[in-house]
N, C-alpha and C positions, 0 to 999 in steps of 0.2 A: 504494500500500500504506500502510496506517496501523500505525505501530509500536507495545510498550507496552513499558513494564519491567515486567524479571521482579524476584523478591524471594528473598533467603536464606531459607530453610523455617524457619518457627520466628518469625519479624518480622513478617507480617501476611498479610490476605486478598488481594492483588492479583492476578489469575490469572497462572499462569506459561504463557507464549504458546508462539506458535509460534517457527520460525526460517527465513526465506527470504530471496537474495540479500545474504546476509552480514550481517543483521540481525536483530533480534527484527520480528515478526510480528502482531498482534493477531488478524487474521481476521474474518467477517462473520457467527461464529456467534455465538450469546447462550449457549448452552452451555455447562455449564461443570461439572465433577467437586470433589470434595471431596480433601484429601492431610493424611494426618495424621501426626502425630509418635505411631509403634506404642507407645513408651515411655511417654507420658500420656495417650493415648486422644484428644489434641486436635487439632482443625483447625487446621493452619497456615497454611494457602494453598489459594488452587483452580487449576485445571488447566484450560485452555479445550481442549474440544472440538471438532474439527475440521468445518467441512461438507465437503460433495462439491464445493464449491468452493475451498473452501480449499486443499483435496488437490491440486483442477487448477492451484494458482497456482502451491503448491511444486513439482510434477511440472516448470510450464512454465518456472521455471527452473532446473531440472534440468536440463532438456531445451537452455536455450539458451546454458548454461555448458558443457555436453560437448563444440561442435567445438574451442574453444580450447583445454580442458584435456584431449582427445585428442592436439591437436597439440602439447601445451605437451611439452618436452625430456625425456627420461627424471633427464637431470641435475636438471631445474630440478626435477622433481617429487620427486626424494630431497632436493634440500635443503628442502622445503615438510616432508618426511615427518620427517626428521631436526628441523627447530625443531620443530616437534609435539612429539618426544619428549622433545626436553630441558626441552621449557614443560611437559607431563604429569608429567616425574620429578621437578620443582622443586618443584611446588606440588601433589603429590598427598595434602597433609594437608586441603587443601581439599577436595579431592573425594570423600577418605574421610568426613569430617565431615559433606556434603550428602547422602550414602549413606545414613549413621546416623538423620541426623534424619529422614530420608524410610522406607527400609526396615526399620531398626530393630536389625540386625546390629553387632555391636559392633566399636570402631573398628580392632583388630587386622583384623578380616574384612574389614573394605571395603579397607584395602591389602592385603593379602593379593591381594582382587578386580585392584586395577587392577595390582599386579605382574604376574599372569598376564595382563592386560592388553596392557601394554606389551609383554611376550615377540612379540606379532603384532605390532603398531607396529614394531620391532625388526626381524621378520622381513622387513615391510614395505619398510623400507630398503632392503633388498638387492634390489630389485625389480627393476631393471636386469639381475642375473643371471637372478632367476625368469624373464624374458621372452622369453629367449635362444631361437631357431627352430633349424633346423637346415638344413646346405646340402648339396645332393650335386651335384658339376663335373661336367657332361660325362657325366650320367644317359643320355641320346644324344649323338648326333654334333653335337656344339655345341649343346646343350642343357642347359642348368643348372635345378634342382628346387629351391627352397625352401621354407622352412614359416616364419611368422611368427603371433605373438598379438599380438589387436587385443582394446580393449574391446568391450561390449556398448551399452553408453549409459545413460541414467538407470536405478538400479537401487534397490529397496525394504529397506529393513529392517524386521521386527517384532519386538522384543524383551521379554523378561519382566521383570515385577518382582523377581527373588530376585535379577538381576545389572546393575546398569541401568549399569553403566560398562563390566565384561568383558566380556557378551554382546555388545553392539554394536559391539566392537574386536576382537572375532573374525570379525568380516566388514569393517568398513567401510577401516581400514589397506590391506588388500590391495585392495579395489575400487576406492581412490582412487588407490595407488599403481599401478596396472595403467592408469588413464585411466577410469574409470568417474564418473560423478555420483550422490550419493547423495541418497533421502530414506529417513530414518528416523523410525520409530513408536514409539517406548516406551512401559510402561505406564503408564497412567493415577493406579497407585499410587506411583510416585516419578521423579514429568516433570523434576526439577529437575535431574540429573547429564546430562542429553541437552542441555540448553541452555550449562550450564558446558564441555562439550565444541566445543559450535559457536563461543563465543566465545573456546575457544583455537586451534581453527583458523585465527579469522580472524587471530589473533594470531601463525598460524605464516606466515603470506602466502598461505593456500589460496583462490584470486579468488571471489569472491560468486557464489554458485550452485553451487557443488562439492558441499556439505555440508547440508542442508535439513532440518528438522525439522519434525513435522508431532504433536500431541499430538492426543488422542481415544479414541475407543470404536470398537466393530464401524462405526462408519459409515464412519470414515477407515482402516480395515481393506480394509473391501469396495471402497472406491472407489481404492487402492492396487491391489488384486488384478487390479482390471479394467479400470484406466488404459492404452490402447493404447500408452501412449508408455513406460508401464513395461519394461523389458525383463527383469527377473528379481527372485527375492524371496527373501531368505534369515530364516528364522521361527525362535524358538524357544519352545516351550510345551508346551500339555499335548495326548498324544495325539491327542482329537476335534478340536481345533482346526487340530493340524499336518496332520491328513487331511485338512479342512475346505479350509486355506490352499494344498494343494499338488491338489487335487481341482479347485479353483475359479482357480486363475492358470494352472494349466497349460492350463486348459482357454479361457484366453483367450491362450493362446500363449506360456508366459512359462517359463521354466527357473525351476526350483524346487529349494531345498534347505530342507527345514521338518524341523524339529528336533523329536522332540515328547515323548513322558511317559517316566518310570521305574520300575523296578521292582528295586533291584541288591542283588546277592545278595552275602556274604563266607562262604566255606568255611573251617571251622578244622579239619585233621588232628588225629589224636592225637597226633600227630610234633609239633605246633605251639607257638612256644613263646608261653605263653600269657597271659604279663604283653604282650608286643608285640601279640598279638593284642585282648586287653581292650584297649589304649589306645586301639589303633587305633577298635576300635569305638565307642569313644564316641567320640574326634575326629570319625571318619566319620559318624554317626550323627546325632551334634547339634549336629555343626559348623553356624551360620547358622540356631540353633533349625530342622535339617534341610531350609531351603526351599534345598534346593538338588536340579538332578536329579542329580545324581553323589553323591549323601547314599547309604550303607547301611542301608535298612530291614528288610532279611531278612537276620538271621546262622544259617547252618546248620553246626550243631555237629556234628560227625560221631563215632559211636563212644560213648567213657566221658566226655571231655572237660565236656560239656555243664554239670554240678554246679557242675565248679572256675568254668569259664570265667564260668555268668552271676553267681555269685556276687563274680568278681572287678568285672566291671563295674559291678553295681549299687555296688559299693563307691564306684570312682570316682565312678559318675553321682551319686550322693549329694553329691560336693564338689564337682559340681559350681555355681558362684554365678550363678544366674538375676537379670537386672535391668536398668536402663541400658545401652545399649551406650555410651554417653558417660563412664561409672563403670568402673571396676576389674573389671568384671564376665567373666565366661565366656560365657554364652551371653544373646542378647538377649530380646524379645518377637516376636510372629506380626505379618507385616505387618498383619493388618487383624482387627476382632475377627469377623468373621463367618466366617472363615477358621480363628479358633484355637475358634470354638465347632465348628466341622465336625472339624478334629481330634480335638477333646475326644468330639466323639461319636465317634468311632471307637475311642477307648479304653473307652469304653459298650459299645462291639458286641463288641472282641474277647472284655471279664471278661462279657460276657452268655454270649457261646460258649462262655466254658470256660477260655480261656488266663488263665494267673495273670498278676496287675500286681505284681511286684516293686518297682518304684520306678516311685511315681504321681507324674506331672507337675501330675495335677489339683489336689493341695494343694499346689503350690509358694506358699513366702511371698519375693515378689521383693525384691531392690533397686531400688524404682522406687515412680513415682507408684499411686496403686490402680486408675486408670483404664486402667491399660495393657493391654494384650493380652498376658496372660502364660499361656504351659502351659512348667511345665518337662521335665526331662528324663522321660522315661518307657520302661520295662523289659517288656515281656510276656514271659513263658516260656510253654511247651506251646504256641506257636500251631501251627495247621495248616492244608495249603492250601486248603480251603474257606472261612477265615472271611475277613469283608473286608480287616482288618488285614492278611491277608496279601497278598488277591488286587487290590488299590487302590494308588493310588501316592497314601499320603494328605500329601506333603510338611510334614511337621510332624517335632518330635523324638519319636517315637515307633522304636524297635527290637523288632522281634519276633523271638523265637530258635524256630527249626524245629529240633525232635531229627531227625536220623538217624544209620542205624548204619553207613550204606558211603557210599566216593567214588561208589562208580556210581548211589547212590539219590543223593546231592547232585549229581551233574551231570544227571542224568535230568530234575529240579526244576526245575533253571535251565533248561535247555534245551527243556522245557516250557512256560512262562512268555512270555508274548505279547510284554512288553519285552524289549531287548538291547541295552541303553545300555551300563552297566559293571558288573564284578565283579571279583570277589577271592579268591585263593586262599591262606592262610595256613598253612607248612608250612615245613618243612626236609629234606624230598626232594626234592629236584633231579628225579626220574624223575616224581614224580608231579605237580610244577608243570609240567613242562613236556608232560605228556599231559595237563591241563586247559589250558593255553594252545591247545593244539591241536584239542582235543574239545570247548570251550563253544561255545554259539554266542552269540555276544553280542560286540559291537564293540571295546570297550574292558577290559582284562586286565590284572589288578594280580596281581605276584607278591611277596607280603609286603609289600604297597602297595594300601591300601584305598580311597584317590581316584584312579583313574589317567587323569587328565585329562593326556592328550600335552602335550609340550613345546610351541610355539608354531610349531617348523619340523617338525610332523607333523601328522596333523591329527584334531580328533575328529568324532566321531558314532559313532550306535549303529545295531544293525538292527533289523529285525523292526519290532512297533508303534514303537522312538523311532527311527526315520527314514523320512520318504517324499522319495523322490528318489535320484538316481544317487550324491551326490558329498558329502564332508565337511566341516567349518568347517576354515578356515585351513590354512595350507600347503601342501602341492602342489595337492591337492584343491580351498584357495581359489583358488588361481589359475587353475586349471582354471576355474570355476565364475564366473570374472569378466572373461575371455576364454575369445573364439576361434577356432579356429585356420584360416589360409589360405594353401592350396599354391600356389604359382606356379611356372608352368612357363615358361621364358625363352630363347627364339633370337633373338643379333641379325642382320641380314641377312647373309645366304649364298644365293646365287643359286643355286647348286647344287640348294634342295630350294624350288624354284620348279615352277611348273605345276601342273595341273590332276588332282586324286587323292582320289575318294570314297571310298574302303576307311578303316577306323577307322585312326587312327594310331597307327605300330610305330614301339618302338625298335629301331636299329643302331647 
C-alpha cells in the first residue's frame, strides 16, 4: 500500500485519501473531486476517488481484522470504546472546526452534531450489557437452551454530507462495539471529519483494520453494495438513493438499513402557545441553513392562528444573521453552490404558484466573503399541496406555512405524504397530543418539540418513503442490526437418552 497525507481544509490542494489498516491510504485511482470552503466559494482541497479496487483493499482488511477483533474480550473492546470517547470529548473543537470549513454550518452546529454524536459512542460503552443472551435450565430433561449475539463481519457505511461526524456515529460505535469491522463512505462534499475520526481510533488502540475508510463517488458506492465479503450496509440520504442502496445490496445478500429523504410536518393548535411555537420554527426550520432531514419544512397552522403565528416568525427570521459559520453568525451558507441555486429555484416555483414570500432568503446580504453560497432564511405563506415547495424535500432554509382549519384536515396531510421521518405537534392539550402521537403515521413525534431526534439509547428512523428496511439507527435497533442471534441447545452425556429414535424430537 502507498500512503499520503491528508491536509487541514482551508491549507492546500493535497487530496484527502483514503484510510486502510490503520493508516492513510493513497489508492490507485487518479480520480479525484473538488471540497470547498461553502463560506468563500473556494477550493481547499481535493478528495480522491475510490476505484473498485480500492474498495477491494479496504473490504480485505476489513475482512482480515474481524476474526481477532471478534474474538478480542468484550472488556478489552469497552476500554478501546471508552478512550475513543474521552479523545472525541477533549478535542471536539477540532472536529467542529473541520465541519465548518468543509460543510459550512456554523460552529455552535457542528458540536451540537458531534454531542448527539457521542450520546451513541456513550451508548456504545455499555455494550457488554446490550449483548447479554438469555438462558433457560432444564428446557428438557437435562437440557439447557440459550441464545447468544455474534457479529456479522465487515460491515458498510454510506453517509451524507449535512452530518459527516453524527451520521457515521450513529452506526459505527455500536458495530464496532458488538465485534463488527467497518468500512465507511462519506460524502464527497466534506471527506475531511471521516479521516480525523480514523486517526482517533487509532489513537484509542482500535488494531489496524477495524475502522476503514474508503472516499469517492457512485463507483465506491456500487462496488461496496456488491462486495460478497460485505455483510451489511447502513445508508443515509435522499429517498431514490436509499431505494437505490437497499434495492441493490439486498439483492446481493446483505441486510440493509438505508435511511432516506424528508418531508416533516409541525402542527400548531389554537390552544398553542405561540411565541414557543414561532421559535421553534425557525430553530427547526433553519437550523444548519435546513440541510438537515429532521429540518421542519411544512408548518400547518391550524384554525385562526395562522396571521399571528407567521407574522411572529418572519419577525425572528429577519434577525436572523446569515454568514461565516466561523463568525458570530446564526445561520451559515448551502454546502455547494449548485445546491443553493436549486433551492433558490424552488422559491421561483413556489411565488410562481401563488404562495406569498414573506421573508426572501434570495436578497440576503451575508456576513461572508461574496463568493459564498448564501440563501438566507426564507418564509412562504398560502402554500398548498400541489406546489413543489410543498411536495419536494428541497433541504434548504426555506419554510412553507399550509393554512388549515381542523386537526383532522392537518393529520389527514401528514399522513398522506409519502415521507414519515419526523413531526411535531404544538399544543397545550394533553388529549389532543396524545391522539396525534397515536394517529400520525410517521416514525418520529415531537410533543412541543420540533426536532425529535431520540436520545442515543432509543433509536431513530422514519417510515414510509424515509426508511427501506426492517430496523432503526442506534440503540436497541442498532444492535439488532449489527448482530445475530444463535440458539443453542445443550445435553451433556446421559446415557439414559441413548439409542436409536427417528421421530422429530420432544420435550419431557
Amino acid at each position: 500500500m502507498t500512503s499520503t497525507q491528508t491536509t487541514t481544509p482551508g491549507t492546500g490542494t493535497v487530496p484527502a485519501s483514503h484510510w486502510l489498516d490503520g493508516k492513510p491510504y493513497a489508492g490507485g485511482s487518479t480520480r479525484t473531486g473538488e471540497v470547498y470552503n461553502p463560506a468563500t466559494g473556494e477550493v481547499t482541497s481535493l478528495v480522491a476517488f475510490a476505484s473498485e479496487e480500492d474498495v477491494a483493499a479496504a473490504v480485505a482488511s476489513a475482512t482480515a481484522a474481524f476474526p481477532a477483533w471478534r474474538d478480542t474480550s468484550l472488556a478489552r473492546r469497552t476500554q478501546v470504546l471508552f478512550a475513543f470517547r474521552e479523545l472525541l470529548n477533549a478535542r471536539k473543537n477540532e472536529l467542529a472546526e473541520i465541519i465548518t470549513a468543509e460543510h459550512g454550518k456554523v460552529l455552535s452546529d457542528a458540536l451540537g452534531e458531534i454531542a448527539r454524536g457521542l450520546e451513541v459512542v456513550e451508548v456504545a460503552c455499555g455494550i457488554a450489557h446490550l449483548l447479554k443472551g438469555e438462558m433457560t435450565e432444564n428446557a428438557s430433561t437435562g437440557v439447557d437452551v440459550y441464545s447468544i449475539r455474534q457479529p456479522l463481519g465487515p460491515v458498510a457505511i454510506i453517509s451524507p454530507f449535512n452530518f459527516p461526524a453524527m451520521v457515521p456515529m450513529w452506526f459505527f460505535p455500536i458495530a464496532i462495539a458488538a465485534g463488527n469491522t467497518v468500512v465507511l463512505k462519506p460524502s464527497e462534499k466534506d471527506p475531511s471529519a471521516s479521516l480525523w475520526l480514523a486517526e482517533l481510533w487509532a489513537e484509542a488502540g482500535l488494531p489496524a483494520g477495524v475502522f476503514n475508510v474508503v472516499q469517492g463517488d457512485k463507483v465506491a458506492v456500487d462496488a461496496l453494495l456488491t462486495h460478497p465479503d460485505i455483510k451489511a450496509v447502513s445508508f443515509v440520504g435522499s429517498t431514490p438513493i436509499a431505494k437505490y442502496v437497499y434495492e441493490t445490496a439486498t439483492a446481493h445478500g446483505k441486510r440493509v438499513q438505508a435511511l432516506g429523504g424528508a418531508k416533516n410536518h409541525m402542527v400548531v393548535l389554537p390552544d398553542a402557545d405561540l411565541d414557543l411555537a414561532a421559535d421553534s420554527a425557525v430553530n427547526a426550520g433553519f437550523g444548519s441553513a435546513g440541510e438537515r432531514c429532521m429540518a421542519i419544512s411544512a408548518l400547518v397552522a391550524v384554525g385562526p392562528v395562522a396571521d399571528d403565528l407567521v407574522a411572529k416568525i418572519a419577525e425572528r427570521a429577519q434577525g436572523i444573521k446569515t454568514g461565516d459559520g466561523r463568525r458570530s453568525c446564526d445561520m451559515g451558507p448551502l454546502v455547494t453552490r449548485p445546491h443553493r441555486d436549486k433551492v433558490a429555484g424552488y422559491i421561483d416555483a413556489g411565488e410562481a404558484a401563488g404562495a406569498t414570500v414573506v421573508v426572501d432568503g434570495r436578497t440576503v446580504e451575508p456576513d461572508g466573503a461574496a463568493g459564498g453560497f448564501w440563501l438566507g432564511p426564507t418564509l412562504l405563506d398560502h402554500v398548498t399541496p400541489e406546489m413543489s415547495v410543498y411536495t419536494d424535500e428541497i433541504f434548504g432554509p426555506v419554510l412553507s406555512v399550509v393554512r388549515v382549519e381542523t386537526y383532522d384536515e392537518a393529520l389527514a396531510l401528514i399522513n398522506a405524504n409519502p415521507y414519515g421521518n419526523g413531526t411535531a405537534i404544538f399544543t397545550n392539550d394533553g388529549g389532543a397530543a396524545r391522539k396525534f402521537q397515536n394517529e400520525v403515521e410517521v416514525g418520529m413525534v415531537g410533543i412541543n418539540v420540533p426536532i425529535p431526534v431520540p436520545v442515543g439509547y432509543y433509536s431513530f428512523g422514519g417510515w414510509k418513503n424515509s426508511l427501506f428496511g426492517d430496523t432503526h439507527a442506534y440503540g436497541a435497533d442498532g444492535v439488532r442490526f449489527f448482530t445475530r442471534t444463535k440458539a443453542v441447545t445443550e445435553r451433556w452425556l446421559d446415557p439414559s437418552h441413548g439409542g436409536i429414535n427417528l421421530g422429530f424430537p420432544q420435550n419431557h
